[in-house]
N, C-alpha and C positions, 0 to 999 in steps of 0.2 A: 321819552321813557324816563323814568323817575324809581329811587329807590326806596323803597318803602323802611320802614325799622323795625325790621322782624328778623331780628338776628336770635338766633335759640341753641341754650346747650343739649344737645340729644344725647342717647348712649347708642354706639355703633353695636351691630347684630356680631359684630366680630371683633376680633384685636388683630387680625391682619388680611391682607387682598383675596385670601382661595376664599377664606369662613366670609368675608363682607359679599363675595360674590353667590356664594351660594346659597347665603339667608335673605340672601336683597331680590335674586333674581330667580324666585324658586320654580316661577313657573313654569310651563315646558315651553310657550315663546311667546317675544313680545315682537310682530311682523311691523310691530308701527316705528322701531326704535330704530337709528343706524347709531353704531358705538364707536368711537373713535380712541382707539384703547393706545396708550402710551406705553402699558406693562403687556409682555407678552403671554401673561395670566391667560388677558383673553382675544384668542384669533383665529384663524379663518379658515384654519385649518387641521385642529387636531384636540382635544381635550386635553385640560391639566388640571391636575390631583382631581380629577371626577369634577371638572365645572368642564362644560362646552358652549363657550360663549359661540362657536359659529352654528349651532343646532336651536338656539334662544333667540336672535334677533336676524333683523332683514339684512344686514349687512355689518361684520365690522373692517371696519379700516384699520390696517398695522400699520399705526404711527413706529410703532419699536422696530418695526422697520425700514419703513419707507423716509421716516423722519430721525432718524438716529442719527448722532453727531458725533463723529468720530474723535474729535479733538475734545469733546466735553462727560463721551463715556454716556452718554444720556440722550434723550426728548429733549429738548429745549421746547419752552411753550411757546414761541416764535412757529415753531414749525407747526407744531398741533394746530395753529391760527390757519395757517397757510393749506393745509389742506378739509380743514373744516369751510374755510372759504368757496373753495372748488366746488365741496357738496351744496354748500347753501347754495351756489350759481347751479350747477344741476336740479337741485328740487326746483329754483326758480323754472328753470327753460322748462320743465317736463312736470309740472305745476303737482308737484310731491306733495305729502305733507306726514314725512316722515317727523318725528321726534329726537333729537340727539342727547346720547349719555355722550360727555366729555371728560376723557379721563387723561387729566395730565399727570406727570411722577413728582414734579415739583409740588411740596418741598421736601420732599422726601430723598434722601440720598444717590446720586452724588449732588455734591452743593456746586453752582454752576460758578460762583464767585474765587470756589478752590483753587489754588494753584496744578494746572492742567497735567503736570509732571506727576505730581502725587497721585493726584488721580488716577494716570496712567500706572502705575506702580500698585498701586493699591488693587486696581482694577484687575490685571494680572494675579494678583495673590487669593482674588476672591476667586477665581476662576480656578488656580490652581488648588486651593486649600479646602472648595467650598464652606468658607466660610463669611460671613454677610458682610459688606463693605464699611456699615457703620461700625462694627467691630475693630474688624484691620483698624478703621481710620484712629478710634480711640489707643489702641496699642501701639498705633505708633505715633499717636501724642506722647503717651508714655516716656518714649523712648528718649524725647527733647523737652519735657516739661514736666518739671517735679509736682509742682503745685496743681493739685485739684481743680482746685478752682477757678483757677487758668483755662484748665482746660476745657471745664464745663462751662464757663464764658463764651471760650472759643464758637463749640459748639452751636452754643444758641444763638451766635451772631450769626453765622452760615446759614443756621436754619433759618432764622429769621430776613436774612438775605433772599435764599431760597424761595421764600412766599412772599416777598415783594415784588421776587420778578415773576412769579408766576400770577399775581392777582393784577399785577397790572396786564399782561394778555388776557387774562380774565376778563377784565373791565373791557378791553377794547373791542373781544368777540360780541361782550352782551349786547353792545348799541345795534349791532347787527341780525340779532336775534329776537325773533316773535314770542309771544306768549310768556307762562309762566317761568320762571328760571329758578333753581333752586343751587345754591352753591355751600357744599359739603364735602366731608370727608371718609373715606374708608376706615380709618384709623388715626389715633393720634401716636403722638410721639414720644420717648422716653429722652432728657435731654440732660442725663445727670441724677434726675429724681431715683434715690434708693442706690448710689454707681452706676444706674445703666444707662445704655444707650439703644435707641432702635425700639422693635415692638415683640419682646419675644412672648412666648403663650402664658400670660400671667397673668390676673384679674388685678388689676390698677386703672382708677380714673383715668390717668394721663393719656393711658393707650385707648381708653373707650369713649370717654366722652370728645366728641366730636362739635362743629357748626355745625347751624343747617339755618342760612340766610336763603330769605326769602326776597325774590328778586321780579319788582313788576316792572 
């Protein structure tokens, strides 16, 4: 297998995971796809905010739950590997030729390199305040670092941490996978651009334009 250099900036149908799901996958089904959803956006059991990913495809698999890591508050994409693996040996034995969406959370918040304690703390606050974790995380940079720009450093090194380790699981599924592969994003990310952090509903490049590598 060989990678070709067709890496391209696109603009995403949304600026965050319901609007990316439901202008991507408008159809009423696609029986050829198994989805292997990291976010519990979309699962196997119930609709959210009007998307129903288990009424749309042959099968999704709840990594958000079957794959959650309690000490990391997240998916790790170690695990997403580990149960895409299982499928690929079942289509093998029962000679499938299902399609797979693979949806991991990385790099997207929590940052897996963060110190686990914070996390844990933060994680709680988001649950209790409903409020979005990249938020919390920023306010309580606030709270120990004066400087700006410190913190928006901070930030991008996590993030950019964050999709190191997830492109390398990336890398290691592709060798094992057939046909054409496409590797993209739902959303991009606010990292400081304008104070903010996170995707919230606001027409900005940062959050819309997205990859979309083409992968033979």
């Amino acid at each position: 297998m060989c990678i070709r250099d067709r890496l391209y900036p696109v603009l995403s149908p949304a600026n965050e995971t319901i609007g990316w799901l439901k202008n991507t996958w408008y159809k009423q089904k696609y029986p050829e796809i198994i989805y292997f959803s990291a976010n519990p956006f979309v699962n196997s059991k119930k609709c959210y905010n009007g998307f129903c990913g288990y009424r749309k495809f042959s099968k999704v698999v709840e990594l958000w739950r079957t794959g959650w890591n309690e000490k990391l508050f997240t998916v790790p994409p170690w695990n997403v590997n580990k149960y895409v693996r299982i499928w690929l040996r079942l289509n093998k034995k029962h000679k499938r030729t299902h399609r797979f969406v693979i949806h991991y959370i990385q790099p997207h918040y929590p940052y897996i390199s963060l110190n686990q304690n914070i996390t844990r703390e933060i994680n709680s606050l988001t649950n209790e305040l409903n409020i979005a974790g990249e938020e919390l995380f920023l306010l309580a940079l606030y709270s120990y670092i004066s400087d700006k720009n410190k913190i928006w450093n901070l930030i991008r090194k996590l993030y950019r941490e964050n999709l190191k380790v997830v492109l390398k699981y990336v890398t290691d599924i592709i060798s094992e996978l057939d046909g054409t592969i496409v590797i993209t994003a739902d959303h991009g990310e606010l990292l400081g651009e304008h104070q903010l952090v996170g995707h919230p509903n606001i027409a900005l490049p940062a959050i819309r334009i997205v990859p979309w590598f083409i992968v033979k």
